[in-house]
Each structure stands twice: as structure tokens, then as C-alpha cells.
PAMINU-166577 format. One record per residue (C-alpha): residue in one letter; x, y, z. Coordinates in pm, whole numbers, plus 50000, padded with zeros to 5 digits. Example, Ala and Ser with C-alpha at 12.3 -4.5 7.8 and 13.67 -1.06 7.14 Angstrom:
A512304955050780 S513674989450714 
//
This chain:
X610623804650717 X609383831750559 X607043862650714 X604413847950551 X604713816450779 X604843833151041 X602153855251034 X600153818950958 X601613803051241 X600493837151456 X596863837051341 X596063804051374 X597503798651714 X595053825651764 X592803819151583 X592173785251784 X594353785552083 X595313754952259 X593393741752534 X595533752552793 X596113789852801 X591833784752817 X591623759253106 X594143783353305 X591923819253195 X588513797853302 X589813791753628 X591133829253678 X588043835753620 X585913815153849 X588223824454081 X588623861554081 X584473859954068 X584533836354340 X586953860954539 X584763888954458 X581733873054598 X583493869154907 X584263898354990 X580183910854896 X579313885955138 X581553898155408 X580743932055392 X576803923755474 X577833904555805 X579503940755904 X575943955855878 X574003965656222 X570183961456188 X568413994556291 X565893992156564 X563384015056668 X562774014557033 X560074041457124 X559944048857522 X557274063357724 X557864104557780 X558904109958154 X558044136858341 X562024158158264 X561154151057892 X557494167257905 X559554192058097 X561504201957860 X558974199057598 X557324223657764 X559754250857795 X560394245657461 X556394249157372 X556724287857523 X559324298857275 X558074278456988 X554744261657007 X553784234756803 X550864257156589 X553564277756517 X555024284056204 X558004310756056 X558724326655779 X560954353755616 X560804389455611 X561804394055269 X560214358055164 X556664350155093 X556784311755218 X556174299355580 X557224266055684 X557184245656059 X560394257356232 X561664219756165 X561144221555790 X564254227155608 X563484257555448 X562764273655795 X566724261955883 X567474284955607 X566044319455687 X568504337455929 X567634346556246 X567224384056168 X564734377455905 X562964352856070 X559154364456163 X557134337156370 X553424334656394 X551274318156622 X549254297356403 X549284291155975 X546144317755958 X547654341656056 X550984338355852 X548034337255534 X546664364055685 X549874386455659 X550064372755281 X552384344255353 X551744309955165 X552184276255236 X556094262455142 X555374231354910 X558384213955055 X557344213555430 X555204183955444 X551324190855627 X551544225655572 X548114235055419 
//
């Protein structure tokens, strides 16, 4: 047998390979996708639904609240000393200035009033 055979024999076994080796790599297949699926399907029986409950406000929380209303109240906004931005002390740019720099005004007039504008990435400011 000669190379030239042989390379013959290689390509067409390749060329159309016997019915076998493709019955066995089908089922591979259908299995390993069948595995996969699985396991997808597992992992979204794992998953807690989120619930919102909302609660009436007792009379500790409006308590609290208002303690909290004396330091901060809800008109109030901050900004920077060296900035010329002024957000809601929850915004995140408000979590940014430090404490040293931070300047708080009573209400968003007079922050524009000092030359302070509106952040655009603290949603309701006007």
C-alpha cells in the first residue's frame, strides 16, 4: 500500500464518515445541551422573589425622622466649597464632597442665590 492509498483511504473516511462515530457525537450532543439546560433551570428555582411591604410610620420612626429633620431638613440641599453644584444630601454626588467642604443651605434658592447650580445627576433638583 502505497502513501497514496493511504492518504485516499484517510480522506474519504473523512470525507464521509461512517454512521457511527455520528450517531455517538449526536447524542453527546443532545446530551451535554440537555445537561446544560438543567442546570439553567435549577439555578431559577434558587431565586427569592422580592417583595415590597410598605408599613405605616409609628410614632419612634416620626421620632427619629424628626431629629433627623433639625440637622438636615428635607428643603435642604449641600454643596461644595470649592464646587459650583448642589445636590440633596442623598444624591450621590453630595456622598462625595467631604465633610470640611461641605456648605448646607436651607432651601435650593438660596444655594442659586450664592451662585450654586443645580447637579444634573441628582434627580428633582430644579
Amino acid at each position: 500500500m502505497s502513501i497514496r492509498d493511504v492518504f485516499f483511504k484517510i480522506k474519504g473516511f473523512f470525507a464521509y464518515p461512517p454512521i457511527d462515530i455520528l450517531v455517538v457525537l449526536i447524542i453527546i450532543l443532545i446530551g451535554s445541551a440537555g445537561f446544560g439546560l438543567g442546570r439553567l433551570s435549577a439555578l431559577q428555582d434558587n431565586v427569592v422573589p422580592v417583595t415590597v411591604i410598605q408599613q405605616e410610620r409609628s410614632a419612634q420612626a416620626s421620632v427619629s425622622t424628626a431629629s433627623t429633620a433639625i440637622t438636615a431638613p428635607s428643603d435642604s440641599v449641600v454643596a461644595s466649597k470649592v464646587g459650583t453644584k448642589y445636590h440633596f444630601p442623598w444624591c450621590p454626588g453630595a456622598q462625595q464632597i467631604s465633610e470640611k467642604n461641605k456648605i448646607t443651605f436651607i432651601s435650593a434658592e438660596e444655594a442659586r442665590a450664592s451662585g450654586y447650580t443645580p447637579a444634573a445627576n441628582c434627580k428633582g433638583l430644579e
